[in-house]
N, C-alpha and C positions, 0 to 999 in steps of 0.2 A: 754246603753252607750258604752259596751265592740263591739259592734255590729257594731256601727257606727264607730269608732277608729278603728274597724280592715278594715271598706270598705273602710275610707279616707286612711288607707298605702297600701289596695292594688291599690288604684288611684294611689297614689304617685310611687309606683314602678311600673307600664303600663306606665306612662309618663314619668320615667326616660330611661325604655328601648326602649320606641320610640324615646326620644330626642337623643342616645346613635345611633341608629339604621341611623338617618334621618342626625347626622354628618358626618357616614362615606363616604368617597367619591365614586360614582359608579365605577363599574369593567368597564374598558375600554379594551378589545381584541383586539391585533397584532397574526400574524400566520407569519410562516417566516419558508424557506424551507433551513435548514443549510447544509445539503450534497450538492442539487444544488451549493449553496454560496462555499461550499469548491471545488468543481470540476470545478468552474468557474473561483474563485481565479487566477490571473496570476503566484504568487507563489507555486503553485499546479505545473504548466503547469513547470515550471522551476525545480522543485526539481524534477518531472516525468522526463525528461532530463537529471536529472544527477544520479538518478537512474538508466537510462536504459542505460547510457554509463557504468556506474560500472558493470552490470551485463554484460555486451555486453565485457568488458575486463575479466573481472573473466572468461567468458565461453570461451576466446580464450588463456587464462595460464590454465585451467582445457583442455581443447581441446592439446595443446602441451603437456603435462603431459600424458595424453591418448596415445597420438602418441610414447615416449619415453617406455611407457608400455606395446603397443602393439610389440617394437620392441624386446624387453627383451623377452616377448613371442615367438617370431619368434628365438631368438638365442636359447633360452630353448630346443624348439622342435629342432632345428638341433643338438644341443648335443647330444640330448637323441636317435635321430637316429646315431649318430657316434658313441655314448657306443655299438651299437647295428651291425657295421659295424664287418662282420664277418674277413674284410682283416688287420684290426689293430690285434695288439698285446693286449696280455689282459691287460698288463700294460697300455694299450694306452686308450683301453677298461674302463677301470676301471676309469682314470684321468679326459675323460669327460662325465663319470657320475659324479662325484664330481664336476666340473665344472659345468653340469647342475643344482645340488641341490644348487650349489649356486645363480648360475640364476633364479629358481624360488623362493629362498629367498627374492633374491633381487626383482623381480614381488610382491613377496606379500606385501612387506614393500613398494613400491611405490603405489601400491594398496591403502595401506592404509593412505597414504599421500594424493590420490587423493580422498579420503573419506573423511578424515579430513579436508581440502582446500575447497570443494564442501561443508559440513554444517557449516563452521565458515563462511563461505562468506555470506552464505543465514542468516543465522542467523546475523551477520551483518547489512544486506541488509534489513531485516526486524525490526531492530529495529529501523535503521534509516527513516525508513518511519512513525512507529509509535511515535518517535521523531517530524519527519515535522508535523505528523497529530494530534498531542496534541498540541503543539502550534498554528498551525495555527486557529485552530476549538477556543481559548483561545481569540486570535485574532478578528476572525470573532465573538464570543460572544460579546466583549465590545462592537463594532462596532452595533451589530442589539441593545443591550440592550440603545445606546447612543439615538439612532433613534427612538427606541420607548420611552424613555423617554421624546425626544424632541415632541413628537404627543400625550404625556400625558398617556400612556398606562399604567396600574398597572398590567399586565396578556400577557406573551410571550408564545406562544404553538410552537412549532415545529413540522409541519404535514413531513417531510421527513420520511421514512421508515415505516413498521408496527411494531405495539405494539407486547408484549409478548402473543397476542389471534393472532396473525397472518393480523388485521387488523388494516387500516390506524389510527396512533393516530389522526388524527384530521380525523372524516369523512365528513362533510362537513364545510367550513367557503367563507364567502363573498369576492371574490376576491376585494375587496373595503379595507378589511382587512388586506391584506397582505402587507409586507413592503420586501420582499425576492428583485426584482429588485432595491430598494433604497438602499438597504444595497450593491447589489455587482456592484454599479456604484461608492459607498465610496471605498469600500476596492481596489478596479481595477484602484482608480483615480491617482496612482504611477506608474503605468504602464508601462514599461521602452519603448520607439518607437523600433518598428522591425525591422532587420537590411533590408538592402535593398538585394532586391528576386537575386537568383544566376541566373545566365545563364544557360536557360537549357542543359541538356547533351544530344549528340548524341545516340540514341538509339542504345544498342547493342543486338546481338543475345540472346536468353534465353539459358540459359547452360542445360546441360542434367540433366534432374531429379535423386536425390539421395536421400535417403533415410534420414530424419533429424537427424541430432547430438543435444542429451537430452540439455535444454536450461537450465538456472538460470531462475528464475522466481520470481518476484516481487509482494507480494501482495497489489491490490488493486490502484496497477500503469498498465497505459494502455501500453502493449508495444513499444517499439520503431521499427517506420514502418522500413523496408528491404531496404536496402541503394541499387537501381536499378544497383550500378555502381558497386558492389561486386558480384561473383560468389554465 
């Protein structure tokens, strides 16, 4: 009797966790390529623009600071050969050397102004991108997640970039699968019209080659192309 009572519950519990197994709904997969979606974004395109004007003025008040630096340099050095002028008097002698030391005072503390200006900016310049790009990625999530809801998905992969083994998190999925073009025809559909094209400019001579002045640099914004009509 014990026998049969035990074989009818374990019936009874195989049929609840088939009935338990056969409610739930199948797994339906989207794959959706989010870097693409952000570097495509038009508000990507627009905040890379007013990143690369920031840095592009930071490096021309870093650039003037340089130049006010190197000239303090240049008076430095003519002091220090006038203390050194055998035809002055030694009182004369003596006056600019003190007047040099304090020109190279003054070098080092601007020095260091131009040290300090040079990492607040970047530093800056780097948070604000990391600002654009937590939001917008915020953005672009509700945006793929609405679209796969609406196609019935319960499972979003993101094949952009490699996993922490160095390879593709998604290694293969059915382009049939992918919702990455539906999602940046949504997000692009505000898209502001382009202003209309300039007239081109008269080609000028190329200037003599010079050796580059150290740039601001922005991470993970493409720089801003060389404006043809600037030396």
């Amino acid at each position: 009797m014990n026998k049969i009572i035990r074989t009818l519950l374990g019936l009874f519990a195989l049929g609840a966790v088939t009935t338990a197994l056969q409610a739930q709904p199948a797994i339906k997969l989207v794959t959706v390529d989010v870097m693409s979606l952000f570097d495509k974004h038009y508000k990507t395109e627009e905040a890379n623009a007013k990143f690369n004007d920031a840095a592009q003025k930071a490096q021309e008040q870093l650039d003037e600071l340089n130049k006010k630096i190197q000239g303090v340099a240049d008076e430095y050095k003519e002091l220090m050969e006038q203390s050194k002028n055998a035809m002055l008097t030694p009182d004369a002698q003596k006056q600019k050397a003190e007047e040099a030391q304090k020109k190279i005072e003054e070098f080092q503390r601007m020095q260091a102004e131009a040290q300090n200006f040079r990492a607040n900016t970047q530093r800056s310049l780097q948070q604000r991108v990391k600002t654009h790009r937590d939001l917008l990625l915020e953005e672009i999530s509700k945006v793929v997640t609405d679209i796969a809801k609406r196609k019935g998905a319960t499972l979003i992969l993101d094949r952009s970039g490699p996993s922490l083994l160095g390879i593709p998190t998604v290694i293969y999925s059915d382009p049939a699968y992918d919702i990455t073009e539906e999602v940046a025809k949504e997000i692009n559909k505000d898209r502001p019209p382009a202003p209309p094209a300039a007239p081109a400019a008269t080609p000028t001579p190329a200037p003599a080659a010079t050796a580059p002045a150290p740039q601001f640099t922005v991470p993970n914004v493409s720089p801003k192309p060389a404006d043809p009509k600037k030396p």
